[in-house]
DRENTORMAR-987118 format. One record per residue (C-alpha): chain; x, y, z. Coordinates in nm, 4 decimals. Layout:
BEGIN
[A; [X; Y; Z]]
...
//
This chain:
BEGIN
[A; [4.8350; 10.9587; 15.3030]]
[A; [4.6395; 10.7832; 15.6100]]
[A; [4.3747; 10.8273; 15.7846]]
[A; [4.3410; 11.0302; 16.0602]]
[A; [4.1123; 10.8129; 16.2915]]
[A; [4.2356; 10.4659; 16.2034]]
[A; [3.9380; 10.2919; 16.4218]]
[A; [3.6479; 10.4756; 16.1942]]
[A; [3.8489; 10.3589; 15.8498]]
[A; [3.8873; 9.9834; 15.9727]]
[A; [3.5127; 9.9797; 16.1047]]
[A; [3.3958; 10.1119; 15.7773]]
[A; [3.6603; 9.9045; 15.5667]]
[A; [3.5479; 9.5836; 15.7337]]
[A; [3.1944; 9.6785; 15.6138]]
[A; [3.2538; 9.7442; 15.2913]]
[A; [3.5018; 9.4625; 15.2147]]
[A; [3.2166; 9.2308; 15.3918]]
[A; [3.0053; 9.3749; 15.0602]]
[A; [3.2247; 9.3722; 14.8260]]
[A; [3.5134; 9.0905; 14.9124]]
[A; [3.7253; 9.0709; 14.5234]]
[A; [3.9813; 9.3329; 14.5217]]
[A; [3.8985; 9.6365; 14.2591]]
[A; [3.9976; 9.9809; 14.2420]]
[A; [3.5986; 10.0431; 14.2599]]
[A; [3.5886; 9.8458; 14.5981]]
[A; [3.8890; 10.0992; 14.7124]]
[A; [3.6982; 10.4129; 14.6096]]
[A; [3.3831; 10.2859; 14.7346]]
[A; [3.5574; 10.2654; 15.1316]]
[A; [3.7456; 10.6532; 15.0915]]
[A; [3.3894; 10.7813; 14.9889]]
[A; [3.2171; 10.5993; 15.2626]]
[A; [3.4434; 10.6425; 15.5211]]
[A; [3.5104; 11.0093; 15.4564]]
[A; [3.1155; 11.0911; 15.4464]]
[A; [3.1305; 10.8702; 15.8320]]
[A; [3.4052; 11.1335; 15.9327]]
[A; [3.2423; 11.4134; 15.8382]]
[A; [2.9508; 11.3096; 16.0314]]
[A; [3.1662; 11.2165; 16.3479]]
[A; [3.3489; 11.5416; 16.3359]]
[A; [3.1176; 11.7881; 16.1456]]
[A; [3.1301; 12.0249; 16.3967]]
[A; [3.5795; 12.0651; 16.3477]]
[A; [3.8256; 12.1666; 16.0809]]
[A; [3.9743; 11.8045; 16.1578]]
[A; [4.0955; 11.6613; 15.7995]]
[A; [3.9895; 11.2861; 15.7230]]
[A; [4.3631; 11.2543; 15.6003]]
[A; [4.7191; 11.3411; 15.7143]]
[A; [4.9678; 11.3355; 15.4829]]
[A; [5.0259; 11.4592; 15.1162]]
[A; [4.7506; 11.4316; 14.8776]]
[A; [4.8076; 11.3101; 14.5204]]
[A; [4.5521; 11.3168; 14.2701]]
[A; [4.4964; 11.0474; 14.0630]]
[A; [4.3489; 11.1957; 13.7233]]
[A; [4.0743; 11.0199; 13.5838]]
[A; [3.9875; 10.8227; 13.8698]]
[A; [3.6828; 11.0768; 14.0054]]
[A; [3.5411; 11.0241; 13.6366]]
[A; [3.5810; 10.6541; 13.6665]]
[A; [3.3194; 10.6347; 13.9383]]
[A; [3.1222; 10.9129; 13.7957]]
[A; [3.0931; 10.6953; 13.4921]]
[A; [2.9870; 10.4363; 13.7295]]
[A; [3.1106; 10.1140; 13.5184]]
[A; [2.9899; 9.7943; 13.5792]]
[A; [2.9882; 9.4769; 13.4573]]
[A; [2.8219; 9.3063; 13.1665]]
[A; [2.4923; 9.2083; 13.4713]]
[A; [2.4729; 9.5537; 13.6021]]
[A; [2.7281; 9.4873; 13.9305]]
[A; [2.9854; 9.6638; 14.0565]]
[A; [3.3024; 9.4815; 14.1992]]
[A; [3.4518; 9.1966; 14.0847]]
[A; [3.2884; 8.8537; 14.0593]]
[A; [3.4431; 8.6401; 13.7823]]
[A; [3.7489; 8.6998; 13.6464]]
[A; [3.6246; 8.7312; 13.2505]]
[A; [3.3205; 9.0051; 13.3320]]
[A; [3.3522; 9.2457; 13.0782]]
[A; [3.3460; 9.5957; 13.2543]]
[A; [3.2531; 9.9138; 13.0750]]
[A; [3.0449; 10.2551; 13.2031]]
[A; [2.6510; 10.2960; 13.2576]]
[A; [2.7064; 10.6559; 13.0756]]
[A; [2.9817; 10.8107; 12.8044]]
[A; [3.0189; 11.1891; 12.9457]]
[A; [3.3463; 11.2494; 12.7995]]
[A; [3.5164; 11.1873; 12.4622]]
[A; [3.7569; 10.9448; 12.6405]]
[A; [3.5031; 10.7536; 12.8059]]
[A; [3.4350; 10.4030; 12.6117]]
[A; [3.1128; 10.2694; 12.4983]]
[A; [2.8719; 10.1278; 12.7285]]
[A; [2.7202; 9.7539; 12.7718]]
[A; [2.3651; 9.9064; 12.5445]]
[A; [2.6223; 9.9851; 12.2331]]
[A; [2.7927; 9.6153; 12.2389]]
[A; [2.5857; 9.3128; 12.0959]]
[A; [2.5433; 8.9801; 12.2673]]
[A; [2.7822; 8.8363; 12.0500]]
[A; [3.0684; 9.1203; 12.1162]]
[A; [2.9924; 9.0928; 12.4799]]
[A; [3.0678; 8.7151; 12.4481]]
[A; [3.3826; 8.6958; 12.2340]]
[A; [3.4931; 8.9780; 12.4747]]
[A; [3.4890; 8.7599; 12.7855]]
[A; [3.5973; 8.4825; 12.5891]]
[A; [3.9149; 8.6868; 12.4847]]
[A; [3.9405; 8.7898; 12.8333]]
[A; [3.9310; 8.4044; 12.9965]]
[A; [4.2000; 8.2990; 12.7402]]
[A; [4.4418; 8.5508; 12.7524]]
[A; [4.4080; 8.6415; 13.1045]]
[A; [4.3801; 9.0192; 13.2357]]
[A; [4.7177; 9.1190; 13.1633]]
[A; [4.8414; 8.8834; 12.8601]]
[A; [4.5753; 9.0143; 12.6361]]
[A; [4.6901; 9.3827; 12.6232]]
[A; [5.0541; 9.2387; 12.4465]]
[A; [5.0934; 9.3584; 12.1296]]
[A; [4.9685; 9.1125; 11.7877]]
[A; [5.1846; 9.1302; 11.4987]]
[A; [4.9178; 8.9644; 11.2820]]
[A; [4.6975; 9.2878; 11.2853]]
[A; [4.8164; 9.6098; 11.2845]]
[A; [4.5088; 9.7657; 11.3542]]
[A; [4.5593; 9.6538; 11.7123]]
[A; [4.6119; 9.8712; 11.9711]]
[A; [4.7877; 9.7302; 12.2821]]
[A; [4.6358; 9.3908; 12.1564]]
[A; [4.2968; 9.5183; 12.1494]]
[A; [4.1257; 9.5728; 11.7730]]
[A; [4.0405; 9.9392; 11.7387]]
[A; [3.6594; 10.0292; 11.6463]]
[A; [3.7628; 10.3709; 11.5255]]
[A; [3.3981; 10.4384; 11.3486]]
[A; [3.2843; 10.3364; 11.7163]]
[A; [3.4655; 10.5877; 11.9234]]
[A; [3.4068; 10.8723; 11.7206]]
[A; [3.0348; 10.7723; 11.6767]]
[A; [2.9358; 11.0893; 11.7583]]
[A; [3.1999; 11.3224; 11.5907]]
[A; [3.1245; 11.3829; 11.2485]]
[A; [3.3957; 11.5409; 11.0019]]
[A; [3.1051; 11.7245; 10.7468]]
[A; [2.9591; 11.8974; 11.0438]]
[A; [3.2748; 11.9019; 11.3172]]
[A; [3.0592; 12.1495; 11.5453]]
[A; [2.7923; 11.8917; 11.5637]]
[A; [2.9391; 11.7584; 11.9050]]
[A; [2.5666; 11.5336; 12.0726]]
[A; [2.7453; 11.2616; 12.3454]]
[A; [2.4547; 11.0606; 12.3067]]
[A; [2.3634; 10.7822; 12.0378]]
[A; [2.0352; 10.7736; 11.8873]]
[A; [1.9639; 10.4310; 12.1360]]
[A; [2.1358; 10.6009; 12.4237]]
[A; [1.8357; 10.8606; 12.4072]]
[A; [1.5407; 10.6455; 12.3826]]
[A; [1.7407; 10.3516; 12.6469]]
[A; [1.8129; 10.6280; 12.8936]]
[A; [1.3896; 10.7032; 12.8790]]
[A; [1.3235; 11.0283; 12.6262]]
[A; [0.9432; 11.1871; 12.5251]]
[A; [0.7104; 10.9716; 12.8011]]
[A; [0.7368; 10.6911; 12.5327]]
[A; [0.5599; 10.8678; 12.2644]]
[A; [0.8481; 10.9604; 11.9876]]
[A; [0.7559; 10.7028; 11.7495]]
[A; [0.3775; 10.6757; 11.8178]]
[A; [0.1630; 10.7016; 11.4500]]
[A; [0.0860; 11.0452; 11.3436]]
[A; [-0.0373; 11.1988; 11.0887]]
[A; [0.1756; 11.5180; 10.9098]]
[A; [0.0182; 11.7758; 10.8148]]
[A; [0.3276; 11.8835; 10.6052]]
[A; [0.3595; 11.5718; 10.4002]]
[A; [-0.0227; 11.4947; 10.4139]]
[A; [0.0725; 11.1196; 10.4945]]
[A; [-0.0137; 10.8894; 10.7858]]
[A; [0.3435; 10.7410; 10.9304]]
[A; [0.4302; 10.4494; 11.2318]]
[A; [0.6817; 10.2024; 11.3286]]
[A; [0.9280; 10.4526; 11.1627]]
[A; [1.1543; 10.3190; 11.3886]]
[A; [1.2308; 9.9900; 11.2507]]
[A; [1.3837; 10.1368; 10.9495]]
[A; [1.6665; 10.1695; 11.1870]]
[A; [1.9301; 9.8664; 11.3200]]
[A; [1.7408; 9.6315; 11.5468]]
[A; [2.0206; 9.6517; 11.7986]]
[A; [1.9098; 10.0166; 11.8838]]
[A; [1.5953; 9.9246; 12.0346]]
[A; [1.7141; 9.5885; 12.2177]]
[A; [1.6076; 9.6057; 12.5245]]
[A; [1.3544; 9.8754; 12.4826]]
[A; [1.0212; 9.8170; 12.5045]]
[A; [0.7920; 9.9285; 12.2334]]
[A; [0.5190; 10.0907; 12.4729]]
[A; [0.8458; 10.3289; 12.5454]]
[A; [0.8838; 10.4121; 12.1562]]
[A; [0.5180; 10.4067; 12.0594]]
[A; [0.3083; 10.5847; 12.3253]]
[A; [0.0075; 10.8046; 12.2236]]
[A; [0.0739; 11.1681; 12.3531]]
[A; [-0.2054; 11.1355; 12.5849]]
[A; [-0.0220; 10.8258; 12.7444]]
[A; [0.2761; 11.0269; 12.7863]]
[A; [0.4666; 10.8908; 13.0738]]
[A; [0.6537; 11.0636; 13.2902]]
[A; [0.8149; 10.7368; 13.4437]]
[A; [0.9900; 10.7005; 13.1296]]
[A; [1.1937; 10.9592; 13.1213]]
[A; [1.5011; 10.9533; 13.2855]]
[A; [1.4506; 11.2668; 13.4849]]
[A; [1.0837; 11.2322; 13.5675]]
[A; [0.9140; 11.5419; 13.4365]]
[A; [0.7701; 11.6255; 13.0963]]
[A; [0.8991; 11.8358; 12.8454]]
[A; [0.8474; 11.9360; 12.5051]]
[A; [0.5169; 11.9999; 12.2909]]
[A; [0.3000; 11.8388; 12.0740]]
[A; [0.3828; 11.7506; 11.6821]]
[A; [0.1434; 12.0253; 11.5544]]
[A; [0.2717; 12.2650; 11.7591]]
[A; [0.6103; 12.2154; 11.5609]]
[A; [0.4423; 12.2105; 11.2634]]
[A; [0.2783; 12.5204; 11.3198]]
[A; [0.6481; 12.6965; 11.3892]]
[A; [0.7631; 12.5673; 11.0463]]
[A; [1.0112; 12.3458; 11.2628]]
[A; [0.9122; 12.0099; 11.0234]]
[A; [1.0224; 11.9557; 10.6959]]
[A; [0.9040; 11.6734; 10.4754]]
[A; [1.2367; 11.5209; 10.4537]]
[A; [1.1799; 11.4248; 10.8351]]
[A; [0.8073; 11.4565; 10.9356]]
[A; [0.9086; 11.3149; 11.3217]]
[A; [1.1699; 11.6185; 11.4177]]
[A; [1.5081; 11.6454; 11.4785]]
[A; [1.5528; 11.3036; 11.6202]]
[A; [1.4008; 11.1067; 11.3244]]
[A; [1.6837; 11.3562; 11.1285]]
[A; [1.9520; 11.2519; 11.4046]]
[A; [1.8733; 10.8796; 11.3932]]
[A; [1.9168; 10.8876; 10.9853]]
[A; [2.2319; 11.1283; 11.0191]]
[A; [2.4020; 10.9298; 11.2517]]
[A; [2.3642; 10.6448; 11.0424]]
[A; [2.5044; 10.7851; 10.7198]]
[A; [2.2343; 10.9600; 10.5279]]
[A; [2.2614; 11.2944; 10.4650]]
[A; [1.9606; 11.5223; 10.3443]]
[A; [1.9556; 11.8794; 10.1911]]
[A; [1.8093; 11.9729; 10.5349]]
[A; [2.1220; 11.9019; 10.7771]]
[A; [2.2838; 12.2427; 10.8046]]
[A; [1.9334; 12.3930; 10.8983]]
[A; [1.9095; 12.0793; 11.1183]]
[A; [2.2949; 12.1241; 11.2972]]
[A; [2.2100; 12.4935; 11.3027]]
[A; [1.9312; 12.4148; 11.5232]]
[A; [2.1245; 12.2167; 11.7601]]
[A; [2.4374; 12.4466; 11.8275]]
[A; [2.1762; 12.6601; 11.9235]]
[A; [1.9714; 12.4586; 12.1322]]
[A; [2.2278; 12.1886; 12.3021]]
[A; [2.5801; 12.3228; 12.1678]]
[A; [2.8711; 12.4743; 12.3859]]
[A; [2.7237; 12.8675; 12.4144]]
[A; [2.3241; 12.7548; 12.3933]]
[A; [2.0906; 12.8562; 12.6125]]
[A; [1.9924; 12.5525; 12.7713]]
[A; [2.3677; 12.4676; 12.8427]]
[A; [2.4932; 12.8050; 12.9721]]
[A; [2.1414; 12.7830; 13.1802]]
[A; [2.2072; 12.4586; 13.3345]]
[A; [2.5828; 12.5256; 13.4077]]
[A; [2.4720; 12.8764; 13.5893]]
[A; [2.2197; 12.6930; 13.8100]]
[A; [2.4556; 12.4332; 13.8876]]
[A; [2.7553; 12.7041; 13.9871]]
[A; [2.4358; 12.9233; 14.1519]]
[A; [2.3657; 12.6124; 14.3962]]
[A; [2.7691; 12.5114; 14.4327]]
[A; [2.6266; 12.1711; 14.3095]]
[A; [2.8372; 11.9199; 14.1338]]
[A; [2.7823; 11.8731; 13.7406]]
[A; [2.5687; 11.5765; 13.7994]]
[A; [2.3317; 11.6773; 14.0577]]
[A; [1.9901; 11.5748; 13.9028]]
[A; [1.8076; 11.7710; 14.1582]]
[A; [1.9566; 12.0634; 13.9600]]
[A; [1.6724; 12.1775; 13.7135]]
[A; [1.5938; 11.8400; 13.5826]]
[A; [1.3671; 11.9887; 13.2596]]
[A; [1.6681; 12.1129; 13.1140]]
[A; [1.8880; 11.7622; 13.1885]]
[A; [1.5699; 11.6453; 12.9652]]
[A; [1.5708; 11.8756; 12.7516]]
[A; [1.9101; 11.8339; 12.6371]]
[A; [1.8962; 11.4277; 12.6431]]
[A; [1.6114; 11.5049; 12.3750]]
[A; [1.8661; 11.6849; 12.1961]]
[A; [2.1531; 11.4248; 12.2366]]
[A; [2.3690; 11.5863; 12.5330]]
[A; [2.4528; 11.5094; 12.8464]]
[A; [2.6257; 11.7823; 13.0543]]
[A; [3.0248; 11.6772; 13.1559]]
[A; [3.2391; 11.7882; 13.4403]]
[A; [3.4598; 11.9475; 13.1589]]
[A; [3.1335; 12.1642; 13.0393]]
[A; [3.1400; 12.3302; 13.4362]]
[A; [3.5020; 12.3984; 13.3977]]
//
């Protein structure tokens, strides 16, 4: 394929190579969005096609930018030739984990690997481990962190840390409260959990009185949810988690079980799973407005709602 107005793609190629001057697939992507959003503006008023020639699809590729990876800084585009690239946000089962799941120290050997063995080099094959794959050690407890074999219909996308990092409750899930179903003051529950899930995170965004809830915080800007006794009151608490259903998802995703998890992965299915009504609701506003999957503007209480509930609607959901 080319384009069909070669003057429009070199004016806007020269201004986005002039932002972006290393070579990357994500520079590439970043000048057929740009300069098909200038043609449509040139021409919107014609059935003139940006491109002549035959199309091939590239799969993958529209869920590469939709992941929007970056490096191990935050940037986009190539700087240094050991940055560690990996996506802002896992919405598929194929999608690898992000910068917030790596440690410092992970990060670092990773770039160290990199600089040694060069981009291509370090993909060959080790016969000293055989739990290599292509050269690169296999985490499999880490890509299936959120697949669990005693509950397979238990499907969240999101960590635990992924749900507090991404900005969850206003700030106020781990605040001290008092339950009225164990009849026992409780705070800093959260630091019975790895250190590494709150790096990064600042403690007024875990610890938060309700009446400080913050709206900033969240990642979709609006409040939802109610208040502790209110859950209570709907026999929703049990004492083996006086918190909720995070508390029970933080200690269930790392390895305790309790006799409450069915009732717990029951309540889930029905609240965030594949035929729940806060998915099928989303999906049908989204498909109502012809809006793409990730259109925030597109009831962004529910996109909360579910990130409480450790889900993030995927392209393959509005399928």
């Amino acid at each position: 394929m080319e384009p069909s107005d070669i003057s429009l793609y070199n004016k806007t190629k020269k201004n986005i190579y002039k932002k972006y001057p290393k070579h990357s697939a994500y520079r590439s992507g970043l000048l057929v969005k740009a300069y098909k959003k200038a043609f449509s503006i040139k021409y919107k008023n014609t059935k003139k096609s940006p491109y002549k020639g035959k199309y091939t699809r590239k799969k993958g590729l529209r869920r590469w930018f939709d992941e929007e990876w970056v490096n191990q800084r935050g940037e986009v585009g190539y700087k240094y030739k050991n940055d560690i690239y990996r996506p802002k946000i896992r919405i598929t089962d194929d999608t690898p984990i992000t910068h917030n799941e790596l440690t410092k120290k992970e990060i670092k050997n990773a770039r160290t690997k990199k600089y040694k063995t060069g981009r291509v080099n370090r993909f060959k094959k080790s016969k000293k481990n055989n739990n290599l794959k292509g050269g690169v050690k296999v985490n499999k407890t880490r890509k299936k962190k959120t697949r669990f074999s005693d509950f397979p219909e238990f499907r969240p996308n999101l960590t635990p840390r992924q749900i507090f990092k991404l900005g969850s409750f206003g700030g106020t899930y781990w605040r001290p409260i008092y339950s009225k179903v164990t009849g026992k003051n409780y705070k800093n529950k959260h630091l019975n959990y790895p250190k590494s899930w709150w790096k990064g995170i600042s403690n007024n965004n875990l610890t938060r009185k309700w009446e400080d809830y913050d709206t900033n915080i969240n990642k979709y800007g609006v409040k939802v949810g109610t208040t502790l006794e209110f859950w209570e009151e709907k026999n929703w608490i049990k004492k083996y988690h006086p918190y909720g259903w995070v508390q029970w998802y933080c200690d269930f995703y790392n390895g305790k079980r309790s006799p409450d998890d069915e009732r717990q992965v029951k309540r889930w299915v029905q609240t965030a799973g594949p035929n729940s009504r806060f998915r099928k609701a989303l999906i049908n506003l989204i498909k109502k407005n012809k809006a793409k999957y990730n259109d925030f503007n597109i009831s962004p209480k529910i996109r909360q709602t579910l990130q409480h509930w450790g889900y993030v609607l995927t392209e393959r959901d509005c399928k």
